[in-house]
C-alpha positions in Angstrom: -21.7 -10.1 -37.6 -22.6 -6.9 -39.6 -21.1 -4.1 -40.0 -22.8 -0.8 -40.0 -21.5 2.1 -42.4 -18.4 4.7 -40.8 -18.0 5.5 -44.2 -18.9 9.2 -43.1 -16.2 9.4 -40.1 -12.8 10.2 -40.3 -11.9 6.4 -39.8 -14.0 3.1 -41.1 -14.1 -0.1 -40.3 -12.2 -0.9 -43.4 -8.9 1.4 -42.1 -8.9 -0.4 -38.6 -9.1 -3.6 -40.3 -6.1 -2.3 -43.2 -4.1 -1.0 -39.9 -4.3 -5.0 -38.6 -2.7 -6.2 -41.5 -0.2 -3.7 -41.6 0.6 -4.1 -38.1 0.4 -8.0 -37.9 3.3 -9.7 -36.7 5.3 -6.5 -34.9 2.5 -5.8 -32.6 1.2 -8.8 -29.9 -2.4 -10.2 -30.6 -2.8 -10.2 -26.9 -4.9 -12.0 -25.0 -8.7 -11.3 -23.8 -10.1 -13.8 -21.8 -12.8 -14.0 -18.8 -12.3 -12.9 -14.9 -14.2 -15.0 -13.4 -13.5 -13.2 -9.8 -14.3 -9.9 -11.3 -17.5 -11.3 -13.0 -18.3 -12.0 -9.5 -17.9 -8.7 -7.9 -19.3 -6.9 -11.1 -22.6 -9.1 -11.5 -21.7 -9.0 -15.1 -19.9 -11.4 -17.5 -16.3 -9.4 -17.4 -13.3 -9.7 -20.1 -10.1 -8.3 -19.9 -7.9 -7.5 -22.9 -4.5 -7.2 -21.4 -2.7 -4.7 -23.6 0.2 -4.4 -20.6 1.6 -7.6 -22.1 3.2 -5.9 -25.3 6.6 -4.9 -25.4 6.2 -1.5 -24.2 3.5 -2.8 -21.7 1.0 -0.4 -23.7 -1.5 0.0 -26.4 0.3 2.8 -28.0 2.0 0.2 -30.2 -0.4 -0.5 -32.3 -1.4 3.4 -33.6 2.2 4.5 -33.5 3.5 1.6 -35.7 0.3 2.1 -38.2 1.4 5.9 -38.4 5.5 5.2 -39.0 4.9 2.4 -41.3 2.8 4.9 -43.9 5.3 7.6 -43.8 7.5 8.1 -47.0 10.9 7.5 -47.4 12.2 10.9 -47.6 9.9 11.8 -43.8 11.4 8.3 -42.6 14.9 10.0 -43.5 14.2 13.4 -41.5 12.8 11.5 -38.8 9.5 11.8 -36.1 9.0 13.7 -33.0 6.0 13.0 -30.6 4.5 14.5 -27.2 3.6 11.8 -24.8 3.2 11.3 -20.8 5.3 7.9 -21.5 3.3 5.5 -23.3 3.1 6.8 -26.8 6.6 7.6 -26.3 7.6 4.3 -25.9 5.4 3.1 -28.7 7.5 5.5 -31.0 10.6 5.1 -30.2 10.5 1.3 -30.0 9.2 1.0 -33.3 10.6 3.8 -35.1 14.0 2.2 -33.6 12.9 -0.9 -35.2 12.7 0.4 -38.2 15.6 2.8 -38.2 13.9 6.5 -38.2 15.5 8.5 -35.9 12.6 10.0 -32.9 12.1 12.3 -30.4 10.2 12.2 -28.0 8.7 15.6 -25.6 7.7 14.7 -22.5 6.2 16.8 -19.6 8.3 16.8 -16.8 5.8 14.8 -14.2 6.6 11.9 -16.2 7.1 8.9 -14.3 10.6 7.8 -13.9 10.1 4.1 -15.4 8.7 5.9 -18.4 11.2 8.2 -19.4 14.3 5.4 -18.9 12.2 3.0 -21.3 11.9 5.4 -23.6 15.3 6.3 -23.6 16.3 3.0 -23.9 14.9 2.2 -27.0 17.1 4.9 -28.6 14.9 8.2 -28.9 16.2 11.4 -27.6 14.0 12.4 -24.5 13.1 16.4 -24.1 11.8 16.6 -20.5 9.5 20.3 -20.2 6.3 21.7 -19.2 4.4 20.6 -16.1 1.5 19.7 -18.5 0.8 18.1 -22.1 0.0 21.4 -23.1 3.2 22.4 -22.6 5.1 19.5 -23.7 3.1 19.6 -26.9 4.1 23.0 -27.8 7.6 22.5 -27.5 7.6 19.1 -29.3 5.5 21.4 -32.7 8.4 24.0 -32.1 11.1 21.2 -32.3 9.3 20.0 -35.7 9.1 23.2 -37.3 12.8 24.4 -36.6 14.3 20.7 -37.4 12.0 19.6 -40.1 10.5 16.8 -38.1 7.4 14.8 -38.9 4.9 15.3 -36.0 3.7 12.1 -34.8 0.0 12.9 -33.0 -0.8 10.9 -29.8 -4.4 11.0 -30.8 -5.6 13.0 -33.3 -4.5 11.0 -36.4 -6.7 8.8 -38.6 -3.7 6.3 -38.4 -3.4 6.6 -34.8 -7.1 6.0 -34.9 -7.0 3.3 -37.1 -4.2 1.7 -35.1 -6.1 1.7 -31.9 -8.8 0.4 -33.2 -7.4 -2.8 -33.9 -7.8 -3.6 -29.7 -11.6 -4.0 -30.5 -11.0 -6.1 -33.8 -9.5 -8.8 -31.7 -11.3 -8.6 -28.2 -14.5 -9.7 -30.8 -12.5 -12.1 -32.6 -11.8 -14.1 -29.0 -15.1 -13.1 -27.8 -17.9 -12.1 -30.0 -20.5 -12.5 -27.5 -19.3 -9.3 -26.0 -21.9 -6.8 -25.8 -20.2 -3.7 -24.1 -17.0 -1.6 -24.5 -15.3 0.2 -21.3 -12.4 2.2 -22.9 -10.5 4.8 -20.6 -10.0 8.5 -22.0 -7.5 10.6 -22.6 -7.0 12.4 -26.0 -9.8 9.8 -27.6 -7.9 8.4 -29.6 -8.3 4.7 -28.6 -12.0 4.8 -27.4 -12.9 6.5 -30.9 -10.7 3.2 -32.8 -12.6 1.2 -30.3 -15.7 2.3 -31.2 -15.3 2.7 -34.8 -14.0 -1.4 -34.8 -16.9 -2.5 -32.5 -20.3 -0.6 -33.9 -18.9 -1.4 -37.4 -18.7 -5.2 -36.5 -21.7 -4.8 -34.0 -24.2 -2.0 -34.3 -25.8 -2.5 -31.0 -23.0 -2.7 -29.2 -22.5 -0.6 -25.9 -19.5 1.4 -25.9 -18.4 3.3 -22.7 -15.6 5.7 -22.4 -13.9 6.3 -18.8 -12.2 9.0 -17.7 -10.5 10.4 -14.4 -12.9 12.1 -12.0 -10.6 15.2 -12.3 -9.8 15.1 -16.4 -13.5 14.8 -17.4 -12.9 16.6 -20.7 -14.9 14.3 -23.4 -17.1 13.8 -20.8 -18.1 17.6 -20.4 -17.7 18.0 -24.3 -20.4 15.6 -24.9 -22.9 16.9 -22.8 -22.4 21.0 -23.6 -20.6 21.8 -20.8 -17.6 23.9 -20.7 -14.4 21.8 -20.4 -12.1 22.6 -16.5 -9.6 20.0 -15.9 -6.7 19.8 -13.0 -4.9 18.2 -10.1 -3.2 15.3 -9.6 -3.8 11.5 -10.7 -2.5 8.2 -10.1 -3.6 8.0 -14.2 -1.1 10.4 -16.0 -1.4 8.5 -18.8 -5.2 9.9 -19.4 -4.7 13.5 -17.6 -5.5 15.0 -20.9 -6.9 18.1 -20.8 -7.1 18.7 -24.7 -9.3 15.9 -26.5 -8.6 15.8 -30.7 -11.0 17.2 -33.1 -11.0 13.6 -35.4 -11.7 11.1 -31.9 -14.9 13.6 -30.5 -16.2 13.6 -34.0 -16.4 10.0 -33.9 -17.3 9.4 -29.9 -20.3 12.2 -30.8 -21.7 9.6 -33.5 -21.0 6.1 -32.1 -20.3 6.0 -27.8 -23.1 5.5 -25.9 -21.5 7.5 -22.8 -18.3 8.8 -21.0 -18.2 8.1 -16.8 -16.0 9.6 -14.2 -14.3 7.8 -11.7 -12.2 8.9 -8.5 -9.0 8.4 -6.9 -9.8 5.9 -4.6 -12.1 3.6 -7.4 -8.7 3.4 -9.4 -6.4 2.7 -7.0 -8.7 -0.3 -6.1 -8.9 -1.2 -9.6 -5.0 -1.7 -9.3 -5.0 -3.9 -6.6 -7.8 -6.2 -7.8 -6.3 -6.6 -11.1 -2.9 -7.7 -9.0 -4.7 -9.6 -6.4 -7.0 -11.1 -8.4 -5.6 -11.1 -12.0 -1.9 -11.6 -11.3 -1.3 -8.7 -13.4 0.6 -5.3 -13.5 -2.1 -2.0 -14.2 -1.2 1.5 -14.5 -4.2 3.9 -13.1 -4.9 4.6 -16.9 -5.0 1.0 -16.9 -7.3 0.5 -14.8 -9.4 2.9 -15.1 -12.1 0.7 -16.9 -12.5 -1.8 -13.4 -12.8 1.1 -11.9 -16.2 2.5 -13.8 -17.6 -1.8 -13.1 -16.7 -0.8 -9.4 -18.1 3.0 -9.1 -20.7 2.4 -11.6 -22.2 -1.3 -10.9 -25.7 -0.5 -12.1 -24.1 -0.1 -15.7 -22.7 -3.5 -15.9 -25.0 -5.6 -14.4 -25.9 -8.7 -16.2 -24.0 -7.4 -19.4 -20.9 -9.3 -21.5 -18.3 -6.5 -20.8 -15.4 -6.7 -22.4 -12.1 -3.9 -20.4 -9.7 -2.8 -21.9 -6.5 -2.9 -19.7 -4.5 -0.6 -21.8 -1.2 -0.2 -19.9 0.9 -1.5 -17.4 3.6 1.2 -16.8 3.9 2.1 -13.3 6.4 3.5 -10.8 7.4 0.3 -8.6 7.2 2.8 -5.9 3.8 4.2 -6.3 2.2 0.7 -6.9 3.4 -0.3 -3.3 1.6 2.9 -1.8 -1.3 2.4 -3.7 -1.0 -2.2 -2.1 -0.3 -0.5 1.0 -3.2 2.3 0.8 -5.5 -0.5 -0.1 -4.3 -2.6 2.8 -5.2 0.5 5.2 -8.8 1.0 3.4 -9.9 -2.7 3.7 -9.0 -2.7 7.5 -6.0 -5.3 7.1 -3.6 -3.2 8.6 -4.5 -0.4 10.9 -3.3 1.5 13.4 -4.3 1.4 16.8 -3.3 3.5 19.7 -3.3 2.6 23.3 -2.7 3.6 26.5 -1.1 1.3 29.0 0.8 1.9 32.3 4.6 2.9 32.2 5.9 -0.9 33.7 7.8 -3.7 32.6 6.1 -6.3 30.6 3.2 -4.2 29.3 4.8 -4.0 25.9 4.9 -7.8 25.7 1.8 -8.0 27.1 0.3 -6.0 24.3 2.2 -8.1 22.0 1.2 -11.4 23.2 -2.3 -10.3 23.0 -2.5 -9.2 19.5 -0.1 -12.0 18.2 -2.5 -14.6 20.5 -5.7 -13.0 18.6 -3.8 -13.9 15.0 -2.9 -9.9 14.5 0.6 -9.5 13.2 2.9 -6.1 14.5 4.7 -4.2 11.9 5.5 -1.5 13.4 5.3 0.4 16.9 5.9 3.4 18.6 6.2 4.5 22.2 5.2 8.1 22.8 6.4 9.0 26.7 6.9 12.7 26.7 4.9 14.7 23.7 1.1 14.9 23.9 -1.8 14.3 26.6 0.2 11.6 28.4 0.5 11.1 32.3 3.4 10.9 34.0 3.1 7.1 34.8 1.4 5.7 31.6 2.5 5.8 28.2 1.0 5.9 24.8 1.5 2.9 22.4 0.6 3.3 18.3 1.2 0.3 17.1 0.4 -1.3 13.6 -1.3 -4.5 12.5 -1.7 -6.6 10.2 -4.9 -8.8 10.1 -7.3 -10.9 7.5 -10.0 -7.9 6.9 -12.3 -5.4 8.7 -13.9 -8.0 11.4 -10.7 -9.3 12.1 -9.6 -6.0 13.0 -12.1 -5.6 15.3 -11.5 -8.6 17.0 -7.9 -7.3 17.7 -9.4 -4.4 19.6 -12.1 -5.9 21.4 -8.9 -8.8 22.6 -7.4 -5.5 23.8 -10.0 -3.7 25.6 -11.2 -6.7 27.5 -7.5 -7.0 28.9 -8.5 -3.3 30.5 -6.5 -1.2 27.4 -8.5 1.7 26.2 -7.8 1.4 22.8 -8.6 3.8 19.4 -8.1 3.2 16.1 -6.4 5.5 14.2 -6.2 4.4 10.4 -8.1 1.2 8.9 -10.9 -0.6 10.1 -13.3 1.7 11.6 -11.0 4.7 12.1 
């Protein structure tokens, strides 16, 4: 490989690879290897680089330790302070408790639970404010100032930079045929190291940031247009609405493009990489399988390597978003029914659906609310079955018994 000049930029090719050997040994080489299934669904040649499986189940690691390990004794002694939505917080406080500098860490208060308890458990002192990283980020430069705390950036540090960078080092170490770069987006920090790493090592490589459909903000920077951001996300971890000065310096020179993707394309991302890969992503996470799935005209017939940069997600959320995927592929719906007030019919149903392979979760007998007669009674009951045409063969078991029957969620609802 050659390596084309980022002597210019902020961060070269020559401080990624200085950050590697810094950060050898504390930080896990983690794997990248192939997906067949999603090379499948993608029509392109698909690599993951699974970044959930370091100790803080993020990428954060790597810039945050790069940053600590160059600060001087007498800032090691005062001690760090960061803003984070949880994973540079973690990053932080795991390795500045490594190393015995005292952090703290600002978080805004939507912070996932799981986040804030791992980062208190490595020994930082949390400060939960602000319902957005603006917020959070001012406090955290107030704390600095009044307690003479070194200011560790989330993004916009050449360290940090450098630090990220080294994802891309390695996914072309274990796979150099690799010939594009999905990153996700939030302050730019990682898809700038990225991208750095991989046109230095590659010049012709395609590198792809991706962002969330409503936090579009390198996107919009890029092409002129002015920057709104807002709502909610399943991918905290990327709801940035600020991007740093030092990453959109270097995305303007060296990424090809930035893409948007929706809710509903990351949510699906999760459940693939669980279904498929065996393997724990946060919507930030996933964010990259999401662009192969909402963009597939990008990808086809190209050697893309993802990165799947975290894996930090509330146990609670990731069953909605199982069970919300469930709902959307048709294997469980929701169908409602109408069948005359007498003994048996309940069973009758049952036997029906269970006879046609459907299995009942849940049901619900609705005698005295709503359009119902006086001798019949409505029935919602929820299935489980194998996929969209199974579903279908539940209702059309149902209806040719004489049950009118709609379908309220799932399938074809």
């Amino acid at each position: 490989m050659t390596s084309a000049s980022t002597d210019t930029l902020p961060v070269s090719l020559a401080d990624v690879r200085a950050a590697a050997a810094r950060i050898a040994g504390a930080v896990v080489h983690t794997p990248c290897l192939r997906s067949e299934t999603l090379s499948r669904i993608a029509k392109a040649d698909v690599w993951i680089k699974f970044e959930n499986l370091q100790f803080t189940a993020s990428f954060k690691e790597r810039g945050a330790l790069n940053t600590l390990l160059q600060l001087t004794d007498e800032e090691r002694r005062r001690g760090v302070i960061a803003m984070s939505a949880g994973n540079h917080a973690q990053g932080v406080a795991y390795h500045a408790g490594r190393l015995g500098i005292p952090a703290t860490i600002v978080m805004p208060s939507f912070t996932p639970n799981t986040k804030v308890k791992h980062t208190r458990g490595h020994g930082a002192r949390v400060v939960l404010i602000g319902d957005t990283l603006a917020e959070a980020a001012a406090e955290a430069h107030r704390l600095a100032a009044a307690e003479k705390l070194v200011f560790v950036h989330p993004y916009d540090d050449p360290r940090i930079i450098a630090g990220q960078g080294t994802i891309a080092l390695e996914m072309l170490a274990d796979a150099p045929e690799l010939d594009t770069l999905v990153v996700p987006v939030g302050g730019g920090g990682m898809l700038a190291g990225c991208a750095v790493a991989a046109r230095g090592l590659k010049p012709d490589m395609m590198v792809i940031g991706v962002e969330t459909a409503g936090y579009s903000a390198m996107r919009q920077l890029l092409a002129g247009e002015p920057v709104t951001v807002g709502g909610d996300t399943i991918a905290e971890g990327i709801a940035v609405r600020d991007i740093g000065r030092t990453p959109l310096a270097i995305a303007r020179a060296l990424v090809d493009r930035v893409l948007a993707v929706d809710e509903v394309a990351i949510e699906r991302a999760i459940a693939l990489f669980l279904e498929v890969e065996k393997t724990v992503a946060e919507g930030a996470g996933a964010a990259g399988l999401a662009a192969l799935l909402a963009h597939p005209e990008v990808f086809a017939g190209r050697k893309v390597g993802l990165v799947l940069c975290g894996g930090n997600i509330d146990t609670r959320l990731l069953a909605s978003v199982l069970l919300r995927g469930l709902v959307r592929d048709g294997r469980i719906v929701r169908l409602r029914l109408m069948i005359p007030d007498l003994p048996g019919q309940l069973a009758r149903v049952a036997g029906l659906i269970g006879g046609a392979g459907g299995n009942i979760v849940e049901v619900q007998h609705q005698r005295l609310f709503g359009s119902v007669v006086a001798k019949s009674t409505e029935l919602d009951v929820t299935v489980e079955s194998r996929d969209r045409d199974h579903a279908r063969e539940l209702v059309t078991a149902l209806q040719a018994e004489g049950f009118t029957v709609r379908v309220l969620e799932g399938a074809d609802a």
